[in-house]
N, C-alpha and C positions, 0 to 999 in steps of 0.2 A: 423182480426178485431174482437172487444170483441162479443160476441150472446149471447143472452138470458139474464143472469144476468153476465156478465163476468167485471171487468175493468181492464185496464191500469197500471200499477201502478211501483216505481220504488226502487231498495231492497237499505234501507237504512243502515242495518246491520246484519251481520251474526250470530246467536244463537249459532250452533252448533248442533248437531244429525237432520238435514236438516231443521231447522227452522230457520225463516228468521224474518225482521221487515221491510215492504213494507208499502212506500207511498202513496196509489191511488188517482186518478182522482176527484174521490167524495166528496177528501177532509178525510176520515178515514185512521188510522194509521193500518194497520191488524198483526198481528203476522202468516205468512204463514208456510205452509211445503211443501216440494217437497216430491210426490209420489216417495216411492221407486223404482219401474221400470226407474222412470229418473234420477234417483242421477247420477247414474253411466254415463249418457249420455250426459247430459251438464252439465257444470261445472259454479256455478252461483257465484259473486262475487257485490263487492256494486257498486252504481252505475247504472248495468243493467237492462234496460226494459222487465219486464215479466203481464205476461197475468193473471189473478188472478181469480180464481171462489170463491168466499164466501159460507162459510158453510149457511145450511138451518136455523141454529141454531145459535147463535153470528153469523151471517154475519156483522155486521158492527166491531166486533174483529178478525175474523178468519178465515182463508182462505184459498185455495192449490194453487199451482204454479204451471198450465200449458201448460205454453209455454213462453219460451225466445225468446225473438227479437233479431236477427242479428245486427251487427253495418248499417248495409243500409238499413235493416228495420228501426231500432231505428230512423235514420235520415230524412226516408221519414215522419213518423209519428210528428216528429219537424216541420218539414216544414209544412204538413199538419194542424199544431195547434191541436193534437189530445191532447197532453202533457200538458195541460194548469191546474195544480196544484192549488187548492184552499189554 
């Protein structure tokens, strides 16, 4: 579950050199990166639900990605209405 300043959010498009285009919860569009320690780890594709910290700085443009939801995560969090997209 998100802490602190964290949201929801879900990758609408792949960039390229690990930047993303994610939808979040709050309603912003952010331009994400996955930290390099995780590239190699999970492999994130459109579609998937990931966990989003916002920089201190543009937070409502830009963001990092970490943590991806499981497909039975993802599902519990549906059911739960956590997913509800402005």
């Amino acid at each position: 579950m998100p802490k602190n300043f964290e949201v929801i959010g879900i990758v609408e498009q792949r960039m390229g050199f690990g930047k993303m285009s994610v939808l979040c919860v709050d309603g912003n569009t952010r331009l994400c990166r996955v930290k390099t320690k995780r590239r190699g780890k999970k492999w994130i594709i459109e579609g998937d639900i990931v966990l989003v910290k916002p920089w201190e700085l543009q937070g409502d443009i830009k963001g990092d990605i970490i943590f991806k939801y499981t497909k039975a995560q993802s599902d519990w969090l549906r059911r739960k209405n956590y997913l509800n997209f402005e």
